[in-house]
C-alpha positions in Angstrom: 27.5 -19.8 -10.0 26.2 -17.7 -7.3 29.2 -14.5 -6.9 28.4 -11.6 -3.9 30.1 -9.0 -2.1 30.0 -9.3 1.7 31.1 -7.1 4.5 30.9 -3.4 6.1 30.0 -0.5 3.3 33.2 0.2 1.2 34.8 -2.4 2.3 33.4 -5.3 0.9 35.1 -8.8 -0.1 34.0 -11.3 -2.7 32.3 -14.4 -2.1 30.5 -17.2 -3.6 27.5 -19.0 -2.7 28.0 -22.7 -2.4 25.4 -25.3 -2.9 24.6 -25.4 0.5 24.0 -22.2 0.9 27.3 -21.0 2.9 28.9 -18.0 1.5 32.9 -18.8 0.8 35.3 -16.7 0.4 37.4 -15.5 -2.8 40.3 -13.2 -1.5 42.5 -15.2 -2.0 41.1 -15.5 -5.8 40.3 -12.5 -6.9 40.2 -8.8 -5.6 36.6 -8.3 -6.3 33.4 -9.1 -8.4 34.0 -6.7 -11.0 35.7 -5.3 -14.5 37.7 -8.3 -16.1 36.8 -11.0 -13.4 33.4 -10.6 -15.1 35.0 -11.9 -18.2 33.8 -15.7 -19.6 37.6 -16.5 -18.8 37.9 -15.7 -15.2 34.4 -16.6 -14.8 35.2 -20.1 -15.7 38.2 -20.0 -13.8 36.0 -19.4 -10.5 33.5 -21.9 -11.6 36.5 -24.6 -11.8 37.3 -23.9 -8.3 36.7 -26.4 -5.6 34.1 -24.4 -2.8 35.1 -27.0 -0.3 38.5 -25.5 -0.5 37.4 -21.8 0.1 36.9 -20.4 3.6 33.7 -20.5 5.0 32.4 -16.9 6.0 31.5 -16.8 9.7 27.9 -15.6 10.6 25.1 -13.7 8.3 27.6 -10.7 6.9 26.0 -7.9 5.6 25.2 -8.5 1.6 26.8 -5.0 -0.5 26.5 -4.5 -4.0 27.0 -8.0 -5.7 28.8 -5.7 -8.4 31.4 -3.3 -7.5 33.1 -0.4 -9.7 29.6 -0.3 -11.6 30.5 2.3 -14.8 26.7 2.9 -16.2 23.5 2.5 -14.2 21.3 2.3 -17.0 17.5 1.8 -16.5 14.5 0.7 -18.9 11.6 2.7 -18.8 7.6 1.4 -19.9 9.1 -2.3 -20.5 6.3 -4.0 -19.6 2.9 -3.7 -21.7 0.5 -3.8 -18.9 2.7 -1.7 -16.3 2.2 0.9 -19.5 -1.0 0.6 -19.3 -0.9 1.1 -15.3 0.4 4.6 -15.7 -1.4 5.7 -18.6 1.6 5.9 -21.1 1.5 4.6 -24.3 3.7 1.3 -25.3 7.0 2.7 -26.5 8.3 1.8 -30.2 11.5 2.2 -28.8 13.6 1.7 -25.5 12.7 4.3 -23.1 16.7 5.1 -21.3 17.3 6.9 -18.4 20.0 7.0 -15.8 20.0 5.4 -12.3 23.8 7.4 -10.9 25.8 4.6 -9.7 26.0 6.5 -6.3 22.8 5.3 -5.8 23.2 1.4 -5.4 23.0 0.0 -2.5 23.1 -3.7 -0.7 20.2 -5.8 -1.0 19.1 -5.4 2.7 20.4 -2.4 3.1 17.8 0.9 4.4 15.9 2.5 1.7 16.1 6.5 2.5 13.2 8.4 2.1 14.4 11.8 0.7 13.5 14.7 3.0 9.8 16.2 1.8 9.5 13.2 -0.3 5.9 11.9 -0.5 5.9 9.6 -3.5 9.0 7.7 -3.2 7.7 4.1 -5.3 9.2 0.6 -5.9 9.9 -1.5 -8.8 11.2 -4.9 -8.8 13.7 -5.5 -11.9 15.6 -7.9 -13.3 19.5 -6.7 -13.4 21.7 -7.2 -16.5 25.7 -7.3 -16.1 27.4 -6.6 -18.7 30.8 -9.2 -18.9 32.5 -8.3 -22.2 33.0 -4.8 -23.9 30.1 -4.2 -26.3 30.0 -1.9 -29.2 27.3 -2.1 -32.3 26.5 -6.1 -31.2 23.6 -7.6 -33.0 20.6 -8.8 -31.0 21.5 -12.7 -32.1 24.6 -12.4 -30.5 24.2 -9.7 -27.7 23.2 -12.5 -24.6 27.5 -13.8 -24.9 28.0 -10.2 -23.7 26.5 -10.8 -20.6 27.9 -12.2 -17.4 25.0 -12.7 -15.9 21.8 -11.7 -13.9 20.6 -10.3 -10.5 17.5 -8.4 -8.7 17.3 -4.8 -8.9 15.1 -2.8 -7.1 14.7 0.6 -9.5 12.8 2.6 -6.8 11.9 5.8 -7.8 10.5 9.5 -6.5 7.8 10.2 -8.7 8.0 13.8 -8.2 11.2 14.6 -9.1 10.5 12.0 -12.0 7.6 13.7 -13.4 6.8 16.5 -11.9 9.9 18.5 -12.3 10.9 18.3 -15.3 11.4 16.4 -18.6 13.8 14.2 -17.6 13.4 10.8 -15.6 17.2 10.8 -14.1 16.4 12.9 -11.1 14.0 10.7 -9.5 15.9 7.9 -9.7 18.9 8.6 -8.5 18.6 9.6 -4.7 21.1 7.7 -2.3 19.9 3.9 -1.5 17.5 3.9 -4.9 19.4 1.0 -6.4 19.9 -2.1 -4.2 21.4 -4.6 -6.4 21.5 -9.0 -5.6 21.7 -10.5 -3.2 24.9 -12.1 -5.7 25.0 -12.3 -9.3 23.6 -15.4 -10.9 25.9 -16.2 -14.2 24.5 -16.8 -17.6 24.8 -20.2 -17.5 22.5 -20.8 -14.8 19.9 -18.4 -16.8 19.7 -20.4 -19.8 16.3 -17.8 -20.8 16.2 -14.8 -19.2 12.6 -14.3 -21.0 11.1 -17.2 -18.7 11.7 -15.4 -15.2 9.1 -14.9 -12.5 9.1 -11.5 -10.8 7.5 -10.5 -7.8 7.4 -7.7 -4.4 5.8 -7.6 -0.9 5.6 -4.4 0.5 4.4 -5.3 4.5 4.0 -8.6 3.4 1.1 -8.0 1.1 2.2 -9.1 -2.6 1.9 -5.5 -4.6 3.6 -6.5 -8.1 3.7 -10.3 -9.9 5.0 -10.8 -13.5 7.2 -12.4 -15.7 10.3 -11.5 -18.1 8.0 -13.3 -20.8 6.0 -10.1 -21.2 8.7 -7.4 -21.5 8.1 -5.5 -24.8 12.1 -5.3 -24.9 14.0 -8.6 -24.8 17.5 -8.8 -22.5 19.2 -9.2 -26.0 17.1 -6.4 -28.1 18.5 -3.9 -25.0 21.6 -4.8 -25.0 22.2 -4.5 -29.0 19.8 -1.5 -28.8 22.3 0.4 -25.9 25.5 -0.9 -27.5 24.3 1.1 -30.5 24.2 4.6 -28.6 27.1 3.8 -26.3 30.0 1.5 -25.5 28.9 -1.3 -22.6 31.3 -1.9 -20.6 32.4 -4.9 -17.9 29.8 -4.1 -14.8 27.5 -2.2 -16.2 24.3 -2.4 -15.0 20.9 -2.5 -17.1 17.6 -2.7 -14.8 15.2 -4.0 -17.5 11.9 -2.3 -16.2 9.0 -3.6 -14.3 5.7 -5.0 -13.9 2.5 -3.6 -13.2 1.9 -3.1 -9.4 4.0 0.1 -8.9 2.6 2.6 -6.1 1.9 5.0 -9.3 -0.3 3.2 -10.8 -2.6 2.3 -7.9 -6.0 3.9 -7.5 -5.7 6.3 -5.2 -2.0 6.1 -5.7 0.1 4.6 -2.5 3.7 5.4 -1.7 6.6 4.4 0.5 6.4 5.6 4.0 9.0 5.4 6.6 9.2 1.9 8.8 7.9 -0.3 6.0 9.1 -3.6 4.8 10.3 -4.1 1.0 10.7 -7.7 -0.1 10.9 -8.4 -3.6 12.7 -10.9 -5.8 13.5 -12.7 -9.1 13.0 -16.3 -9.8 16.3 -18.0 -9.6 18.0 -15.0 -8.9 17.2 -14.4 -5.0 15.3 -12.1 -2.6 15.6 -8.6 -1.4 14.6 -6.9 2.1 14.8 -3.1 3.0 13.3 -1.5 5.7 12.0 2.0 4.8 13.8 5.3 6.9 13.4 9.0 6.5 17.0 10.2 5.2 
């Protein structure tokens, strides 16, 4: 099942996405795609319903968060052996954790902003964890039925304010528009191995990053035991997983987002992403 969040910023409604591609609405369901409708319960409820008896949303409405009320923003750091080796860092022996603030997500095709005097603003294509059930000290064999389910995240960073200014990764990661999530979120059941998924971005239609989940050093289910061990997951929260090599970092010269470019980037069975690039 295929949930989303459709309509004007702040406002948005929920949705599904039907098998013919027509996004239906769930108003009359539920009040939005978040905290306990994320739970295997209600989930199943949607899943029983009949599309054909939902509303069919008029025209292409903008696509917001597919998660709303996000708690944690949590991002993955160096996940990925050979985007490591990309920026010169060594393979971590344990999950490097930062944090993306939840002010910063965005729609999937919403504007990327630019922040003023920024010069190495840098994309990363992700794949999105939801968390569906409260999770506290879960083992790694049973971490995955904590999980709602899946979407695309675009972790794009200012390498800067990442790096350059201090210790700490949060900074450059958290600028408005730095977190588009979906386009909808993809439920565990039609993810049956999140290790098996193909990753890829475009930035002006030339392919800059292609991977696969099958290479993260950190599995889905080792991050979410690891996290639930240092702090209490709770319904819709995010975890961006990391990325593959092909960031704007770790090209030779380095290359970085300029104002009036095209993003496109997406996971395999999870959907696509576009921004267009603006000075904030």
């Amino acid at each position: 099942m295929k949930l989303l969040r459709y309509g004007p910023k702040g406002q948005e409604k929920p949705g599904l996405l039907d098998n013919d591609g027509k996004i239906r609405d769930l108003s009359a369901v539920i009040t939005d795609v978040a905290g306990a409708v994320l739970s295997d319960e209600l989930l199943a409820q949607v899943q029983a319903l009949d599309p054909a008896g939902l509303p069919v949303v008029p025209g292409e409405p903008r696509l917001g968060p597919c998660v709303g009320s996000v708690g944690k923003f949590i991002g993955i750091g160096l996940n990925y052996a050979d985007h490591a080796a990309e920026t010169g860092a060594a393979i971590p022996k344990e999950p490097v954790v930062f944090n993306k603030w939840v002010t910063c997500i965005s729609g999937c095709n919403d504007e990327i902003q630019i922040p003023p005097g920024s010069t190495k603003t840098d994309w990363e294509v992700e794949l999105g964890v939801v968390i569906g059930q409260t999770a506290k000290r879960v083992s790694e064999a049973e971490a995955l039925d904590y999980v709602a389910g899946y979407c695309v995240v675009n972790d794009v960073s200012e390498r800067e304010y990442q790096i350059e200014r201090g210790p700490t990764w949060d900074k450059g990661k958290g600028f408005d528009s730095f977190g588009p999530i979906g386009p909808w979120l993809v439920t565990k059941d039609e993810v049956p191995d999140p290790q098996n998924l193909q990753l890829w971005l475009e930035i002006d239609g030339v392919r800059r990053q292609s991977g696969t989940t099958k290479t993260m050093v950190f599995s889905v289910a080792t991050l979410v035991s690891y996290l639930s061990r240092i702090m209490t997951l709770n319904r819709g929260d995010v975890i961006a997983t990391g990325t593959p090599p092909g960031v704007g970092m770790g090209m030779k010269p380095p290359v970085y987002l300029r104002p009036g470019q095209v993003v496109r980037l997406g996971v395999e069975r999870l959907g696509e992403q576009r921004q267009v690039t603006v000075q904030a």
